[in-house]
C-alpha angles and dihedrals in degrees: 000000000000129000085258105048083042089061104055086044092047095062081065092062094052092099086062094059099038081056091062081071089214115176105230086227120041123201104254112256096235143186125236112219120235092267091058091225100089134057148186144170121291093216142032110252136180132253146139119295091236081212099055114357099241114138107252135181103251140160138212116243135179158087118344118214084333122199120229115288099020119139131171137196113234119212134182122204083339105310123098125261116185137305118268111196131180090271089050111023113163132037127195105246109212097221120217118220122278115023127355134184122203122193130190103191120178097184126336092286108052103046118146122196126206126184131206130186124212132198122217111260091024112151076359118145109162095107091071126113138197131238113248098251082051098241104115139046115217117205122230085243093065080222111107132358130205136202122258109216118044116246114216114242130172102255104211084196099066098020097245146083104263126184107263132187122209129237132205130177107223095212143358086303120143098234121182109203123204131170116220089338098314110114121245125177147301134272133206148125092298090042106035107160137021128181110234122218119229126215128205101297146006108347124183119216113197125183109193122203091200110265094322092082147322135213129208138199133178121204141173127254101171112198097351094250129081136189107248110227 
């Protein structure tokens, strides 16, 4: 069967990932520091660089449970990063590759430290490339595709049609497939394709082949709703 052919089939098999019931945007696992008054993630995730667009590793860290009036200085690697306050306690910190170190300090005294480790080409996808009828996106890896422009399905899990890509894995390859970090589902030979809700904005798809590689996508979903034809 060929990706073509996968993708008309695959709209059929919608209903069984809506049933998975998965959120488009799952709360970060985090780690409380040692004060048990500052957080970050737990672990390094994708998104969008806001300045350029490009997908960058990048972690979530704040305040934890502050009280009124708290404020704390972020810093990446030493230099400061930005404020985080009680009405605004956390920030995303874009991470550079190798070794980062990331403190919340709230005075000289309370000051956590959390390091993160990246490795060169993580969230990276720069090496994909496009079929030539521009359909699909292939990622560096030679292991999935995915197609470019988001096709429009009934979800039975939110009650409307939503914007949905659609994902194949290109050999018999164990593929774990998230979007934007909520886990979705597995491909394989036996499983070799799955359509991916979108929801309103910029959404990552990665497909991660254990240790071994992951690819990664970003797609659109606009406002998270679509006019079905």
């Amino acid at each position: 069967m060929n990706r073509t052919n996968i993708l008309y089939s695959g709209v059929a098999a919608l209903v069984a990932v809506a049933a998975l019931g998965v959120s488009a945007w799952a709360a970060t696992t985090v780690q409380v520091g040692a004060s048990g008054k500052t957080y970050a993630s737990s672990v390094v995730q994708c998104a969008p660089d806001p300045t350029t667009g490009v997908l960058s590793p990048v972690v979530e860290a704040g305040l934890f449970n502050p009280k009124n009036n708290t404020k704390a200085t972020v810093s990446l690697n030493g230099t400061p990063v930005t404020t985080v306050t009680t009405d605004n306690p956390f920030a995303n910190v874009l991470l550079a590759d190798g070794d980062n170190t990331v403190v919340v300090a709230i005075n000289k005294r309370t000051a956590d430290s959390y390091a993160f480790a990246v490795q060169p080409g993580t969230c990276s996808t720069s090496g994909n490339t496009f079929s030539a009828d521009g359909l699909w996106e292939n990622a560096a890896s030679g292991k999935s595709s995915a197609t470019v422009t988001p096709g429009c399905a009934w979800n039975p899990a939110t009650g409307q049609a939503q914007p949905y890509a659609h994902l194949v894995d290109n050999g018999n390859y164990l593929l774990n497939v998230s979007v934007n970090d909520v886990p979705l589902t597995q491909l394989s030979a036996t499983s070799p394709h799955t359509p991916v809700f979108l929801s309103a904005g910029l959404n990552v798809i990665s497909a991660a082949n254990g240790s071994l590689s992951i690819d990664y996508y970003v797609r659109d979903g606009g406002d998270g709703m679509c006019t079905l034809p």
